[in-house]
ROVODO-714583 format. One record per residue: x, y, z of N, C-alpha, C in turn; residue in three letters. Coordinates in steps of 0.1 Angstrom, whole numbers, plus 5000, padded with zeros to 4 digits. Layout:
XYZXYZXYZALA;...
//
This chain:
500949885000500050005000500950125000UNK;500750234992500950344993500950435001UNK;502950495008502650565020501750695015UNK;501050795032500650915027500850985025UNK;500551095015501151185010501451265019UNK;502951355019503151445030503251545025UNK;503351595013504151675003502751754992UNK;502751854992501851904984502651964970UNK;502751984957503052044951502352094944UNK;502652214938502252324926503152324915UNK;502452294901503052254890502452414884UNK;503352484877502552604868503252624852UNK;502352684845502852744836502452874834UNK;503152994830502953124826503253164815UNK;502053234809502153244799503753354793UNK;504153374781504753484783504353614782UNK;503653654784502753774790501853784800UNK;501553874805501853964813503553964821UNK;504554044825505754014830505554004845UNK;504854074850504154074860503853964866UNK;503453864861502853734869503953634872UNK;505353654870506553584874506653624888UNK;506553804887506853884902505853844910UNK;504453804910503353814915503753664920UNK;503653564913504053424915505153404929UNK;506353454923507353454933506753534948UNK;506353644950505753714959504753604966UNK;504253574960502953474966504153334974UNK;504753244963505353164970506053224983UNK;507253294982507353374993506753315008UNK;505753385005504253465017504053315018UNK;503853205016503053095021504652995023UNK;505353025023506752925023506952805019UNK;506152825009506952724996508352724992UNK;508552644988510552654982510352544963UNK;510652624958510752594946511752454942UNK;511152334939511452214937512652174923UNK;511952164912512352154899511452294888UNK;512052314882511752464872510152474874UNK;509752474871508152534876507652454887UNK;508152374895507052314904507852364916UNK;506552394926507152394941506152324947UNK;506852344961506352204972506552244984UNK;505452224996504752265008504852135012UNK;504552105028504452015034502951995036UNK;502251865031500951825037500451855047UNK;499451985050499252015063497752095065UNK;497152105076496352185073496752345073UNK;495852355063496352515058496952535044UNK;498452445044498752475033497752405018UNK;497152325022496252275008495552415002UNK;494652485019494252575011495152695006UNK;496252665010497252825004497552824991UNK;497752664985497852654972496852674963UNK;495652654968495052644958493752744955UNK;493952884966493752984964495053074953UNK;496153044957497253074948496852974934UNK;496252904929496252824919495052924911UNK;494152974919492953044917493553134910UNK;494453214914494853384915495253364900UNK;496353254898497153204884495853184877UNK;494953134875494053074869493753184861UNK;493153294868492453414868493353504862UNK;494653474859495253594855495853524836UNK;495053394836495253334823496953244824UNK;497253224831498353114839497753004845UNK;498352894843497852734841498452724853UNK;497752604863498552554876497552404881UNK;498152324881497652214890498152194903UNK;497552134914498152114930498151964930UNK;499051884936498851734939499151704951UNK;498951614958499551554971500351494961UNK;501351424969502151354961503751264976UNK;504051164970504751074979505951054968UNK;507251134974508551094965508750944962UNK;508850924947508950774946510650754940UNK;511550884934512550854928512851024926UNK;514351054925515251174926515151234933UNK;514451204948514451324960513651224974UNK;513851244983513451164995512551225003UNK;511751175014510951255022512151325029UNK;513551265031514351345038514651405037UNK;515551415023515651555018515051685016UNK;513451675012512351775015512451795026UNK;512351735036512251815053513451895055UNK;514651845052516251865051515452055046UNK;515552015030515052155025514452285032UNK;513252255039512852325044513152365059UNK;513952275065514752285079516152425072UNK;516652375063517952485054516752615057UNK;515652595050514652725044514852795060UNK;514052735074513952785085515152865089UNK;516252795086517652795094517852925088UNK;517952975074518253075066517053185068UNK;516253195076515653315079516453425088UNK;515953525090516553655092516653555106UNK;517753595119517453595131517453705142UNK;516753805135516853995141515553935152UNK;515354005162514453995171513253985164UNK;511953935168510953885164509854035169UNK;509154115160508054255163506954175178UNK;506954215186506154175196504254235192UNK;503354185192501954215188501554285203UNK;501254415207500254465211498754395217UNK;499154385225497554325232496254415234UNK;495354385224493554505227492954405227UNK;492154425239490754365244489554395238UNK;488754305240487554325232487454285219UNK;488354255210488454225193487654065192UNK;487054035178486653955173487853945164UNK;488053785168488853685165488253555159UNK;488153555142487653535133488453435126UNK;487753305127488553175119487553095113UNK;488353005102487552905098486152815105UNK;485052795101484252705107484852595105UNK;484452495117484452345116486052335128UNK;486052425140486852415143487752315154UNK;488452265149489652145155490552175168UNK;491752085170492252105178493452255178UNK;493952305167494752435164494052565170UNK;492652545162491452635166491152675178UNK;491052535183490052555200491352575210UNK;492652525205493652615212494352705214UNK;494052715200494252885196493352985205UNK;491752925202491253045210491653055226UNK;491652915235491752965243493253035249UNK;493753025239495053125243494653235244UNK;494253255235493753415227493053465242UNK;491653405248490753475263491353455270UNK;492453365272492853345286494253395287UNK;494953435278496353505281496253635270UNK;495853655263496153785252494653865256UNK;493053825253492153955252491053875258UNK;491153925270490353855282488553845274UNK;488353985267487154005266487153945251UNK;487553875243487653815229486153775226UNK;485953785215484853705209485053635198UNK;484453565198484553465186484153465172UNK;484053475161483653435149483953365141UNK;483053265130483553165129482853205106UNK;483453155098483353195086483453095076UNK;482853025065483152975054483853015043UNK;483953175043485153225036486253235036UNK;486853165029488453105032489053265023UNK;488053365019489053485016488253595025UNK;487753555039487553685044488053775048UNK;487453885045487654025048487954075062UNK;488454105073487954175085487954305084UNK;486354285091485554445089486354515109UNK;486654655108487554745119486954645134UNK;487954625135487854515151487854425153UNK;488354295138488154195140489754155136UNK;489754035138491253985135491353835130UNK;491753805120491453635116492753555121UNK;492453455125493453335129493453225122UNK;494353115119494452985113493552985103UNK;493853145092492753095083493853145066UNK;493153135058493753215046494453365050UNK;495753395048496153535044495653575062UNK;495453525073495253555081495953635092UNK;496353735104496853785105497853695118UNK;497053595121497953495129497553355125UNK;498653325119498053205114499453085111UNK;499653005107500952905105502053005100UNK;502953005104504353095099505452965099UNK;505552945088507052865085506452695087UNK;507052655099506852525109505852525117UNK;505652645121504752685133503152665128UNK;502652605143501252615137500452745140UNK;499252765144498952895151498852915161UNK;499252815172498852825185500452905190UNK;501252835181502852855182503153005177UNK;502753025166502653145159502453285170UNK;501053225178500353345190501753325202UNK;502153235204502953245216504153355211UNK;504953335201505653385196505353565195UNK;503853555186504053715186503653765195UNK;503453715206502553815222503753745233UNK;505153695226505753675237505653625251UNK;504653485248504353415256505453275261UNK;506153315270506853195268507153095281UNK;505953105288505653015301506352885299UNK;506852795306506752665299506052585299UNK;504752615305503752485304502752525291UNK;503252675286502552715272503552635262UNK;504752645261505652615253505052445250UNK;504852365263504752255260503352215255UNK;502252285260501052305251501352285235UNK;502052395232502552465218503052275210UNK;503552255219504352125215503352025208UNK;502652025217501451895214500751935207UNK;500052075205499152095193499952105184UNK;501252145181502152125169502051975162UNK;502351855172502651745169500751685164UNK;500051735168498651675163498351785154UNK;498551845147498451945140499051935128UNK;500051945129501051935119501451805114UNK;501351685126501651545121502951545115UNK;503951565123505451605115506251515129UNK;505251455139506251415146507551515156UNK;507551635150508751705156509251715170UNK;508251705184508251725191507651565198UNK;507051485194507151315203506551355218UNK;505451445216504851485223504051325235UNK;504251235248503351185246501751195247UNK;501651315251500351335255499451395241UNK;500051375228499651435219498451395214UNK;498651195213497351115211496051145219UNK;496551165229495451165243494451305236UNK;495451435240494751515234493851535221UNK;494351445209493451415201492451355198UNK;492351255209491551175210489851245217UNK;490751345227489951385240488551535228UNK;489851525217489251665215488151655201UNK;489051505193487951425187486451395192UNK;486551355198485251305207484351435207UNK;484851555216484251655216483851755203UNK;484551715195484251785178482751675177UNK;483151575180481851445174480751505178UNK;480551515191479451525196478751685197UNK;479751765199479351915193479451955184UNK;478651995173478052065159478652225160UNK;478352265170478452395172479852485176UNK;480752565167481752625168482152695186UNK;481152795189480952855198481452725211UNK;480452635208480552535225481852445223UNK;482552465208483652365209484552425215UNK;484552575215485752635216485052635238UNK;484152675240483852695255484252545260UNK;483852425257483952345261485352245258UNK;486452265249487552295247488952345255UNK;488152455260488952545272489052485286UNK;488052425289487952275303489552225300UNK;489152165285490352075285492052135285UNK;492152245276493552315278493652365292UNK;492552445299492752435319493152335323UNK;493052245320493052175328494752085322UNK;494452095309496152045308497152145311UNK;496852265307498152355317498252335332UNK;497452295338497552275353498252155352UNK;497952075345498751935350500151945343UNK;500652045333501352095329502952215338UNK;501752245348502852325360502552445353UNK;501352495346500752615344499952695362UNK;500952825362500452865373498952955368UNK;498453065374497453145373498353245365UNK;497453335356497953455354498553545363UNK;
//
């Protein structure tokens, strides 16, 4: 049987006109951290998020009369799953390492993500009310291109203003830019990385548990709002057993 795909690629062609959509292309790769594979094709790690990064970027190409297909895809010959991770660990390594812009904490904002929300999500939010904007609200969207209207802020979504950066997922992302670095958050960060990303990185063992715990609660609640309220039990309660003190 065929392993699972871990590897997303974007195959394109451009036409030779507009000159523009070379600069636009590369700018876009860029911004979603892709790394360019063999002459037109680049390649993402299978994850949530990046399927949809591509293939709103496959849209943009489409629409500008530039050809693009996306695949999962499992190296079978001239490149290994190792050397892709290799790749993109170089990509990490070779980022700027100047101090990281710290985010500003305002209370009261609507904090605006994907419906159908998971374990990234529901730990995201409770970061978000219980260490960043006590008074947070939630919104939840089928528009993987929404807009935010003055006061709102999107998370773990398309183009979002906190959302997967690099390796990071978004829970990791929020610790980072609000300079949270407790260690029973760090180790949180760990385990929703490791069920999240499925990359292994961290051999989290409580990673199953929590997926299991949070599966169950996705099953039986329909409703975004109570996933995230009823969600929050569970991250209290793993930072406590974590050596999370009070604020």
């Amino acid at each position: 049987m065929a392993d699972t795909p871990r590897w997303l690629l974007l195959v394109t062609h451009l036409p030779p006109k507009p000159d523009y959509l070379r600069v636009k292309l590369r700018r876009r790769i860029q911004r979603i951290g892709a790394l360019p594979l063999k002459g037109s094709v680049y390649v993402l790690p299978l994850r949530d998020g990046t399927t949809e990064d591509l293939m709103w970027l496959r849209a943009e190409l489409l629409a500008d009369g530039a050809d693009a297909v996306v695949f999962a895809a499992t190296p079978l010959a001239g490149v290994t799953d190792a050397q892709l991770a290799a790749l993109f660990g170089d990509a990490d390594a070779a980022e700027p390492t100047a101090e990281e812009p710290r985010d500003e904490r305002a209370t009261g904002r609507t904090w605006v993500t994907r419906a159908g929300v998971f374990v990234d999500r529901i730990a995201s939010a409770w970061l978000v009310r219980r260490f960043i904007d006590p008074e947070a609200r939630f919104a939840f969207t089928s528009d993987a291109r929404y807009a935010p209207r003055p006061g709102e802020v999107r998370f773990d979504m398309f183009q979002g203003e906190y959302t997967h950066e690099g390796d990071r997922c978004t829970f990791e992302t929020l610790l980072a830019r609000f300079d949270l670095d407790a260690p029973a958050l760090r180790a949180i960060g760990e385990i929703v990385h490791d069920v999240d990303m499925r990359d292994g990185k961290f051999e989290r063992p409580e990673a199953a548990g929590v997926e299991a715990v949070l599966a169950g609660l996705v099953h039986e609640e329909a409703d975004d709002a109570r996933r995230i309220e009823r969600g929050a039990a569970v991250f209290d309660a793993l930072y406590a057993r974590l050596g999370g003190a009070d604020r």
